[in-house]
Legacy VTK file of the C-alpha trace (Angstrom):
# vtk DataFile Version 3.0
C-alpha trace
ASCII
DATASET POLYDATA
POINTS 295 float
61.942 34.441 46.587
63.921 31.804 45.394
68.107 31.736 46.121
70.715 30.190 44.749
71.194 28.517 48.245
67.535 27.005 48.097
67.895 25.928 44.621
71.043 24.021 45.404
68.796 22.059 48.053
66.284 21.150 46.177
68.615 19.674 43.540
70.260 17.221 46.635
66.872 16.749 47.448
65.647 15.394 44.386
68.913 13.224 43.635
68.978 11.574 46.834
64.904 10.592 46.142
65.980 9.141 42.254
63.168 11.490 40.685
64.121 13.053 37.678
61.069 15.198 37.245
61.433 18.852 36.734
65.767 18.151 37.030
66.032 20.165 33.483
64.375 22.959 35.421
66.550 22.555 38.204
69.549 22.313 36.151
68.308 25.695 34.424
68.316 27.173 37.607
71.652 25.855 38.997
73.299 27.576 35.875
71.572 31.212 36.548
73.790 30.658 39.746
76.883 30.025 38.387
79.605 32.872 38.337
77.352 35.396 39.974
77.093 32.976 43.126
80.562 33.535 44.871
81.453 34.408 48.475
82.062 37.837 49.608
85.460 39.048 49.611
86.808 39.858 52.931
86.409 43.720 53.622
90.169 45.399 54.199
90.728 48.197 56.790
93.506 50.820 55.951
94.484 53.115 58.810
96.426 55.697 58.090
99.138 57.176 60.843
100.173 60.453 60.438
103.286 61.483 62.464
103.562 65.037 63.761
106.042 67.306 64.630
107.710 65.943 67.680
107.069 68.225 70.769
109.644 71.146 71.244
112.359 70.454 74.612
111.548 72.848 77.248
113.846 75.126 78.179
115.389 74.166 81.689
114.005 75.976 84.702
116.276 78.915 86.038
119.127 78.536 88.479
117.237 80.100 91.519
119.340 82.668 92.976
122.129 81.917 95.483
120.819 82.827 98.259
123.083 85.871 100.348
124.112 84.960 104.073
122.051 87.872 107.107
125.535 89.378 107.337
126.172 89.790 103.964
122.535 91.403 103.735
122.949 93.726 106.580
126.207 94.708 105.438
125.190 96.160 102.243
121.706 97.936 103.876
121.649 101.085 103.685
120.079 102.915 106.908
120.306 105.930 108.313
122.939 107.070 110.788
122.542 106.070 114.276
120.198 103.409 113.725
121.165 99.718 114.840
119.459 96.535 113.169
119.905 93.130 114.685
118.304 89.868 113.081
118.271 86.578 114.556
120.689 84.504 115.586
122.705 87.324 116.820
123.262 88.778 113.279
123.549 92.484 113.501
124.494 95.931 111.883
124.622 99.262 113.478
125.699 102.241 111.343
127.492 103.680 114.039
129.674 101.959 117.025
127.850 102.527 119.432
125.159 100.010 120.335
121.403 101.387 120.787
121.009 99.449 123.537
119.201 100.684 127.084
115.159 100.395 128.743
113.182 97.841 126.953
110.041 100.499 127.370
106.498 99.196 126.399
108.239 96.258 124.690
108.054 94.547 127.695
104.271 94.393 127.572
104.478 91.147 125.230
106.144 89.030 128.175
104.050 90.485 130.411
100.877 90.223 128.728
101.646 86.270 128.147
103.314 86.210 131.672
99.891 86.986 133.110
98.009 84.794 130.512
100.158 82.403 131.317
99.268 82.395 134.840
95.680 82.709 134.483
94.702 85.665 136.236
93.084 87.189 132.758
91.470 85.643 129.884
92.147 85.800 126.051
89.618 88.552 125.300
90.384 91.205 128.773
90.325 94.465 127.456
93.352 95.485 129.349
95.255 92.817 127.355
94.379 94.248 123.865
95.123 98.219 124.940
98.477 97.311 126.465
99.361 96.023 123.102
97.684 97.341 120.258
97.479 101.200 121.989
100.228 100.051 124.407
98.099 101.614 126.613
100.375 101.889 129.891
97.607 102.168 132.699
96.169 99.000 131.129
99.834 97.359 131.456
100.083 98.162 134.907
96.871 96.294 135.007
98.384 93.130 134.142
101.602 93.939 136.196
99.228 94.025 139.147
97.119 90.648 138.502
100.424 88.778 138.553
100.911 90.492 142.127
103.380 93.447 141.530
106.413 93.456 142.999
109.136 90.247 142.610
106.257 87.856 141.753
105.274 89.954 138.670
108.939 90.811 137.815
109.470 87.018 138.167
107.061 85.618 135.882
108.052 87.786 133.421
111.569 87.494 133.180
111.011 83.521 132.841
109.266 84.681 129.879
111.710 87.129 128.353
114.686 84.996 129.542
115.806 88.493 131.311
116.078 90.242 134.410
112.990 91.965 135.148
113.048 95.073 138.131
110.544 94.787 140.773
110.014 98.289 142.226
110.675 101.708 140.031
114.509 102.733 139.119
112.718 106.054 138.272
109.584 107.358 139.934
108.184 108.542 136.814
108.192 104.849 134.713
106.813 101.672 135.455
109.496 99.002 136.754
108.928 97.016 133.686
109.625 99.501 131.387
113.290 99.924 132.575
113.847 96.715 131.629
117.564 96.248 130.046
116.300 94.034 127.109
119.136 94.076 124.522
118.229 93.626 120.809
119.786 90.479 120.119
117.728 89.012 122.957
114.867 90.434 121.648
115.202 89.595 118.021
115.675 85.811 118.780
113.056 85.859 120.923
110.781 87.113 118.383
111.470 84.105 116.586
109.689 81.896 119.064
106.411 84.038 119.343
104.213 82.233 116.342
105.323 78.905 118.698
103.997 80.398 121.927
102.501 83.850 121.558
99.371 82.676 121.001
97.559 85.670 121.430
99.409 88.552 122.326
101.156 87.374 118.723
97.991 87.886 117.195
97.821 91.139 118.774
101.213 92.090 117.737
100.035 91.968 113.880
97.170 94.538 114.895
98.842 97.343 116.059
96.840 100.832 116.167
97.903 102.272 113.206
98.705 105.592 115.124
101.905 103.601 115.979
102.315 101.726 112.987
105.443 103.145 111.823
108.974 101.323 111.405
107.886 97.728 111.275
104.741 98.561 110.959
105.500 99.208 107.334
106.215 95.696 106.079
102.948 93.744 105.409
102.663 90.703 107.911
104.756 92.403 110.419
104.103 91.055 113.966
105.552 93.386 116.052
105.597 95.873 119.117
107.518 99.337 119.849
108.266 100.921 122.488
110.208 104.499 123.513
111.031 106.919 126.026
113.439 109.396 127.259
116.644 108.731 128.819
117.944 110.678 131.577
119.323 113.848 129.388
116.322 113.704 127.154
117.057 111.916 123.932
114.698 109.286 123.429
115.458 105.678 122.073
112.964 104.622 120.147
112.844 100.960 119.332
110.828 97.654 117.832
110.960 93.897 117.710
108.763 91.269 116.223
108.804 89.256 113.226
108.946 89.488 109.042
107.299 87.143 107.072
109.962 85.640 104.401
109.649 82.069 102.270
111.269 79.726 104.923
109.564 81.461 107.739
109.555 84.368 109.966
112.853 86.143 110.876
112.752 87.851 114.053
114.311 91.410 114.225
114.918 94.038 116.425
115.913 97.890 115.802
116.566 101.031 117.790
117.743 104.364 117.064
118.375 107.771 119.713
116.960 111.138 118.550
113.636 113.233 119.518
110.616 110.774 119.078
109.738 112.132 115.442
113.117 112.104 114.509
113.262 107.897 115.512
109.604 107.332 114.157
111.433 108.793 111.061
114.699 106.737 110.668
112.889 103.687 111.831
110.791 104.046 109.258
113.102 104.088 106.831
115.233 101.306 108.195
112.250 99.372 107.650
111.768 100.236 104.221
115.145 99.368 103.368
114.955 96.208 104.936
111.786 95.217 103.200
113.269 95.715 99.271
116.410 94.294 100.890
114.678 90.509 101.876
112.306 90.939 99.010
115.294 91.186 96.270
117.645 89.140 97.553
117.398 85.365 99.196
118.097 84.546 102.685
118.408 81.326 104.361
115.396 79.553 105.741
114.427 81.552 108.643
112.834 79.315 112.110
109.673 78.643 111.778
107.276 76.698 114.445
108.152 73.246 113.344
111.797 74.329 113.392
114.308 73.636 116.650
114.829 76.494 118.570
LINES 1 296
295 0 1 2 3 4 5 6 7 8 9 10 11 12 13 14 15 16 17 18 19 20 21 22 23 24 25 26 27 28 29 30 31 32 33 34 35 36 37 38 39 40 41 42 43 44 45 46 47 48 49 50 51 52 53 54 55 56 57 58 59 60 61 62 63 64 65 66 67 68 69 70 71 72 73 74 75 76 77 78 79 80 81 82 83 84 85 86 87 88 89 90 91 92 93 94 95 96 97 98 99 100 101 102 103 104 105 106 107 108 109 110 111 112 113 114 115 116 117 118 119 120 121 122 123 124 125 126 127 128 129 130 131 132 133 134 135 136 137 138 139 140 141 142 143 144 145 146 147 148 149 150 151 152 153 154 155 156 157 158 159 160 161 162 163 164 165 166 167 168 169 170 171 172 173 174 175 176 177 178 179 180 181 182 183 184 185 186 187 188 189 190 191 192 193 194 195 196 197 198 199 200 201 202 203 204 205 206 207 208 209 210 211 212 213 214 215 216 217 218 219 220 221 222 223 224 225 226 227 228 229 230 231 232 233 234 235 236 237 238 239 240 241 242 243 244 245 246 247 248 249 250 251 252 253 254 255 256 257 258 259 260 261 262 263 264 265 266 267 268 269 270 271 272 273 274 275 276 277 278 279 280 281 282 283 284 285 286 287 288 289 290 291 292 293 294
């Protein structure tokens, strides 16, 4: 096929040699060229932009919701009569003025269960261990309070435990010497507060209570805890918990007694514990210690 291009060669060809032969056909050809023979015109791209809507603000978050000091919280509880609640760092409420205070009663077993794991004489998984908290299972207590070596060298290790004064031989024949323990609730509800840091065990124990005795506390999902109860001398029982509540900061330790027949404290310290659960749920407390917190 013969192109404009290789026409126009030919014709330099030719004139550079001096031979006019066949030029007029040449020339023919050069003219079929002509117009028709141009350069391509450079191709234009045309992008079109089209602008939307701009994107709505969003709305600010919320305010979160002041949070309300333990006092103020406890103050406005509402819990039966003759019941006293104390939370940590001393912050208490009793609905009547006199104090529930008095034997700490199978409450004692969780220093005395990591008194004698502390010292070795049982091992993470003895049965005794488990019963005296879970069942708080008093024959296996004694257990425990007789592999530490009875006597002042039991009641020794655990008081460095429970930062209290531990008896070493029965006030009343009928009840361990442990049990009769004076272990007041503000004691007990900041040292609640330090079990996730050095419970270990016996903490893990606390949040699998039998649920025959999973009343009061034992209410509140991710309760750790541990009652105990028993008659004082003119037959009213106290009746009375500690351990911790789960919250956002942390766990808060807290402690609660009440005086009545056994069914009747079961009873009001199961609705303390109600209360106090829709109480932390609806309203926000401070940061509560937790194990990477100072004591």
């Amino acid at each position: 096929m013969t192109t404009c291009a290789s026409v126009a060669r030919t014709h330099r060809v030719l004139r550079a040699g001096g031979a006019l032969l066949g030029a007029a056909a040449l020339a023919g050809s050069l003219a079929g060229c002509g117009a028709g023979w141009e350069r391509p015109a450079p191709s234009t791209t045309v992008v079109t932009v089209t602008r939307g809507q701009p994107a709505p603000t969003p709305a600010p978050d919320p305010a979160p919701a002041a949070e309300t000091s333990l006092e103020d919280l406890l103050a406005a509880l509402e819990v039966p009569a003759g019941v006293q609640v104390v939370l940590s760092d001393g912050v208490h409420h009793a609905s009547t003025p006199t104090t529930q205070q008095g034997p700490a009663w199978s409450t004692i077993k969780v220093p005395l269960a990591m008194a004698a794991l502390d010292a070795g004489v049982i091992g993470a998984d003895n049965a005794a261990l488990r019963q005296a908290i879970t069942l708080s299972d008093n024959d296996a207590a004694m257990q425990l309070w007789e592999a530490l070596g009875a006597g002042p060298v039991a009641a020794s290790a655990v008081g460095a435990i429970a930062e209290v004064g531990v008896p070493a031989e029965r006030l009343r024949p009928e009840f361990s010497p442990f049990g009769q323990t004076q272990w007041p609730l503000e004691q007990q509800a900041d040292f609640a507060t330090t079990l996730p840091c050095r419970g270990g065990v016996v903490y893990d124990l606390m949040g699998q209570i039998d649920p025959s005795q999973s009343w009061g506390l034992g209410l509140i999902p991710g309760a750790h805890f541990k009652g105990g109860w028993g008659p004082d001398p003119d037959g009213t029982y106290l009746v009375r918990q500690f351990g911790t509540l789960p919250t956002a900061g942390g766990v808060l330790g807290v402690a609660i007694a009440t005086r009545g027949s056994f069914a009747e404290g079961t009873q009001t310290l199961s609705t303390t514990a109600s209360a106090l659960q829709q109480a932390l749920a609806a309203t926000p407390v401070p940061a509560a210690r937790d194990c990477h917190a100072p004591a």
